[in-house]
N, C-alpha and C positions, 0 to 999 in steps of 0.2 A: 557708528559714531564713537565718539569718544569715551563715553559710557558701555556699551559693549563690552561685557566681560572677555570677548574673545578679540580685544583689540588692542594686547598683551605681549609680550613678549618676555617670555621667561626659563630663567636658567637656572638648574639647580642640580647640586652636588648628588651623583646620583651613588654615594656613598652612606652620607648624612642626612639625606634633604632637606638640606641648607638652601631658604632661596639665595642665590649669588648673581639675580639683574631679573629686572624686572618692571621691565618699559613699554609705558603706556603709547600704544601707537594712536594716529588720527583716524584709521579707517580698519574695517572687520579684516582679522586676519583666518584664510583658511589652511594653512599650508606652512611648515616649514622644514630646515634640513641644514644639518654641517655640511661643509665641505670634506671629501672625503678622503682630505690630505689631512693627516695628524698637526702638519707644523702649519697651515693654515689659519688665518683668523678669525673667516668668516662663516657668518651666515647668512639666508635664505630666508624670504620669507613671502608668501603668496595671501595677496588679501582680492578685495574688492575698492572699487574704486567708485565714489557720485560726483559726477562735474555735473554741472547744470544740460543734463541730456536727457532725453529718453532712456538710453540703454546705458547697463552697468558696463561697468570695465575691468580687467583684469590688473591690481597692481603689483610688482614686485619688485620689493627694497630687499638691499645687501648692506650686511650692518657688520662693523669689526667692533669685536666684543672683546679681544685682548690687544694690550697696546705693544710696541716692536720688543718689550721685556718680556713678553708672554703674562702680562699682570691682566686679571680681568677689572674693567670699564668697570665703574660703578654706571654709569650711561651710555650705553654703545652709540658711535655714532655712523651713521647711514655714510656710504661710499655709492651708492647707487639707485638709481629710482628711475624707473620707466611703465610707463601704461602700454597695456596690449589693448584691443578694438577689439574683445567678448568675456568670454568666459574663460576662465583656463584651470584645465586640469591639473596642471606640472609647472614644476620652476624648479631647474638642477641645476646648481654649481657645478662649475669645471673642475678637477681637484686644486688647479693653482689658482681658483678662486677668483679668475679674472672676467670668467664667460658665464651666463647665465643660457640654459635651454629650456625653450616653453614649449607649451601647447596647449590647446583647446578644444571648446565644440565652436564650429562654424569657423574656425581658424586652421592656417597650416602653422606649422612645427617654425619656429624661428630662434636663431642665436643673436644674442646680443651679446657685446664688447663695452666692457667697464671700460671709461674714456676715462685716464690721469691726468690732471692740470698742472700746474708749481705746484701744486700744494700739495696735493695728493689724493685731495678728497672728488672726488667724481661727483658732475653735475648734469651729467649724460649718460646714455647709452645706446651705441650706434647697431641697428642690425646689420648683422653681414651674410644673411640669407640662408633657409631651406624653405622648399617649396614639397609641400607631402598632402597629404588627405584633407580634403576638408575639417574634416574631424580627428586632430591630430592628439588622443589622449593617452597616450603613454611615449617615452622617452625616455635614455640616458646614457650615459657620457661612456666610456671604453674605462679600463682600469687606466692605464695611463694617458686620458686626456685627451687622444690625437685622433679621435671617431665619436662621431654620437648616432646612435641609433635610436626611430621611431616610426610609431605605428598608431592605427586608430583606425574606423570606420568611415565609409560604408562597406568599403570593399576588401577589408584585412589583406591591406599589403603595408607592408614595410621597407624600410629602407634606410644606409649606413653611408654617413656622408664624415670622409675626411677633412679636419680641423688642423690650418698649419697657418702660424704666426697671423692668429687672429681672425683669419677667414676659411671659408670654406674654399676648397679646391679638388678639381679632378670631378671625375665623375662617379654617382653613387652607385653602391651593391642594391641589388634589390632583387626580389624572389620572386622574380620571372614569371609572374603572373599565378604559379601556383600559392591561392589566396587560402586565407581562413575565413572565407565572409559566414557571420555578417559584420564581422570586426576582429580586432586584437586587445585583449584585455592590459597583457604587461607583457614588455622584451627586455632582458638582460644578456649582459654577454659573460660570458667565458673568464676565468680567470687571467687565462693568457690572451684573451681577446679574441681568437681565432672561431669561434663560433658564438652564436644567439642565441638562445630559446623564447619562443612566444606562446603564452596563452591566452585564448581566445574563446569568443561566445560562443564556439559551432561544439564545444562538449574536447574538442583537443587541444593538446601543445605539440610543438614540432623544435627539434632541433635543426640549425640551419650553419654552413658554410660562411661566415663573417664576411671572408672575401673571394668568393662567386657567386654567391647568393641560391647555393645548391641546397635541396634538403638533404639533412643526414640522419639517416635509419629511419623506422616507421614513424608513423602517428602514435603519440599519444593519448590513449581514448579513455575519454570519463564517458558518463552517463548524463552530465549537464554540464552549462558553464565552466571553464576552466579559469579559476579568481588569479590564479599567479603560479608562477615557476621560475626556478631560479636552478643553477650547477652549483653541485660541492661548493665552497669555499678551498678546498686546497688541490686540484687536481681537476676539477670539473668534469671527472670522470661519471659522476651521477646526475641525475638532474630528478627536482620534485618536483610536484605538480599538486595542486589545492585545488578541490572543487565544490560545486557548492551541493554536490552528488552527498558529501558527507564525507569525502575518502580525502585521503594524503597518498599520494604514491611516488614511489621510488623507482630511477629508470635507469637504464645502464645508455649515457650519453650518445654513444657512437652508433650501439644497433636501435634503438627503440625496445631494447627487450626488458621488461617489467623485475624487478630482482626481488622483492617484496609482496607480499599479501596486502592487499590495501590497509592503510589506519584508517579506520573504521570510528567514525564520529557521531553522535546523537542529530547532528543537524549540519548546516551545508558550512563551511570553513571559505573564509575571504583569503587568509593569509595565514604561511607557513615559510620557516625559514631552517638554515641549517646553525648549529653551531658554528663557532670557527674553527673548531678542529674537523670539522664536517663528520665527527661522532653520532650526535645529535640532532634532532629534531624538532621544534616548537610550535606548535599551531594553536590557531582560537576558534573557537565553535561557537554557534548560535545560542549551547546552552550556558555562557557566560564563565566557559571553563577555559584554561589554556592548562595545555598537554606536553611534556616529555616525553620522547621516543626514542628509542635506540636505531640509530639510521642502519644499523649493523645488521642488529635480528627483528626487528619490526617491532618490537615488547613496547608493552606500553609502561613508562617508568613511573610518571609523576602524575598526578592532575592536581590543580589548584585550581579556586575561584579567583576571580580577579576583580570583583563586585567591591565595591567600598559603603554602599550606602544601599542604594538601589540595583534591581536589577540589568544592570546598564548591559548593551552587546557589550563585549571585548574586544580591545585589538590589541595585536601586538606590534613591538618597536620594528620601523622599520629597516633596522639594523641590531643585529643581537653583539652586544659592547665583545671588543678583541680583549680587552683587558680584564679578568676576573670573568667572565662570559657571564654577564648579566643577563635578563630580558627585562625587558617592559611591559608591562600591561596595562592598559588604561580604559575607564571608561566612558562611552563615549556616545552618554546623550542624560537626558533630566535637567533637573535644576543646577543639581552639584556633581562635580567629577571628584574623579581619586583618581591615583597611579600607584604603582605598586612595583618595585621591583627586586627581583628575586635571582642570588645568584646560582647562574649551572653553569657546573662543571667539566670539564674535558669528559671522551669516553673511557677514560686510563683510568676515571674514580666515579664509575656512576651511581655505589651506594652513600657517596657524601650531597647528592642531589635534592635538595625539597625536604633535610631533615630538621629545619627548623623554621621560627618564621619569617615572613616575607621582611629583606633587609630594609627595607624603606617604604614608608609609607605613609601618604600626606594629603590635605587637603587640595584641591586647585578650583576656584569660581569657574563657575559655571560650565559651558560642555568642555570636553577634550577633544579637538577638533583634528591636532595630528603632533606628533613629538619624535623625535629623534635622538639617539645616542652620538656622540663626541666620539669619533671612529677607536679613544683608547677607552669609552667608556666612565670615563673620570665624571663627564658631564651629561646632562640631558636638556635637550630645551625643549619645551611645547608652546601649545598655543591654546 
């Protein structure tokens, strides 16, 4: 309801922390995210929804927050607003910010299409179809826009469906039965789009053919759950992998051959990401720590708390800022949250890393439920 401390929507100078909007929505938000286009206006946001029903609903409003000058809204106002029929995991903006991609438990993977009227402001949004898993909970969009890949349970399969002038078209890539069951945790693709990688509950990640849907090189093997994997950011010649083993590992994309000694963590890690110069390394651990690493020689460079009050878990941003290479770290449960964020560095200067204190640092009501960087980093919104 409206009281809901997490029924918020807030942006703030991730320079200063300055709040710069800060709008009260009508229903619990759990979810939000930029668009992953710099010159874009929008954002994302994933809540819950109560109509006079039995069952909740999935809602997810797209709100422009700067106006055609690039000046920010003191009010952002809502361009989109549709309900899904369950739960949903996910809600990605397309990078030109027109397409929204969901998913769920007990739902398949679906895109909708921001409808423009005279005006401009959209009072619809039409699905234009994907049909996947029952349980469709991880997705997203290609770097340039024109593919969305997803996955989910029971049976870890996936699959990559071409996006042209608004709809879906042709027939999808999909991984020929060889599964991950009993699910798929998270799938990203490739910087030049040409490949995937998926991590999954059966303890591996695999990389995969974009378009044949071949596996390429071995399995990737942990010891438990695979939380997330992701390629370099400049080559996607590497690829990481988080587990909840306690390790970070480093992989050489093409063969599946391990290049690194595991990082080695006090308890299991959800998420890890690389820098953008894909120097680096960033993970957060059970013990409330987030970690620097050198992607290079496996060193462990930095460790910080990222605790503001209480012992809260940690996450980290689901994007580490291109501009200044920030991280985020927030936490994310109790009464009160914090964030925190802390600039690192390229790997061209890794003794200027963590030498002083954390750049920003500020109060937020109550939990921290999920935040995201402004692809130059200038900004963050949470929720």
């Amino acid at each position: 309801g409206s009281e809901n401390n997490n029924a918020a929507l807030r942006i703030v100078d991730a320079e200063t922390g300055e709040m710069l909007v800060s709008k009260r929505c009508g229903s619990p938000i759990l979810g939000v995210g930029f668009s992953s286009d710099p010159q874009q206006r929008r954002i994302v946001t994933l809540g819950l929804y109560f109509p006079d029903l039995p069952d909740r609903h999935g809602l997810v409003e797209v709100w422009e927050w700067k106006n055609v000058d690039g000046e920010i809204l003191e009010e952002p106002e809502k361009v989109g607003s549709f309900v899904h029929d369950d739960f949903l995991a996910f809600a990605h903006l397309s990078p030109d910010g027109t397409m929204v991609l969901t998913g769920g438990q007990n739902v398949p993977a679906r895109l909708w299409k921001l409808e423009s009227g005279e005006t401009r402001r959209v009072e619809a949004a039409t699905v234009v179809g994907i049909r996947n898993n029952r349980n469709t909970l991880t997705g997203c969009w290609s770097p340039d826009g024109t593919r969305v890949a997803t996955a989910g349970t029971p049976r870890g399969d996936w699959r990559i469906d071409t996006v042209h002038a608004g709809r879906v078209v042709g027939d999808p890539v999909t991984n020929r039965g060889l599964s991950q069951w009993p699910g798929i945790k998270s799938i990203r693709f490739s910087p030049d789009g040409k490949r995937v990688v998926t991590a999954s509950h059966d303890g591996t990640a695999q990389v995969w053919d974009a378009l044949s849907g071949e596996a390429v090189g071995k399995r990737l093997v942990h010891g438990e759950l695979v939380s997330y994997a992701e390629f370099n950011p400049q080559d996607g010649g590497q690829v990481l992998t988080a587990s909840l083993d306690g390790t970070v590992r480093l992989w050489e994309a093409e063969t599946g051959d391990a290049l690194l000694a595991p990082l080695q963590h006090p308890g299991g890690v959800e998420e890890a990401h690389f820098s953008p110069d894909g120097g680096l390394v960033v993970s957060d651990c059970e013990d409330n720590r987030i970690r620097i690493w050198s992607a290079i020689t496996g060193k462990l460079i930095e460790e910080r708390t990222g605790v503001i009050r209480e012992p809260f878990r940690v996450g980290v941003g689901g994007r580490v800022a291109d501009e200044g290479h920030k991280v985020l770290a927030w936490s994310a449960g109790g009464v009160h949250g914090g964030r925190r964020v802390w600039p690192l560095v390229g790997a061209k200067a890794l003794h200027q890393v963590f030498r002083h204190a954390p750049m920003t640092e500020w109060e937020h009501p109550g939990k921290i439920l999920a935040a995201d960087f402004h692809p130059t980093g200038s900004q963050l919104v949470s929720v």
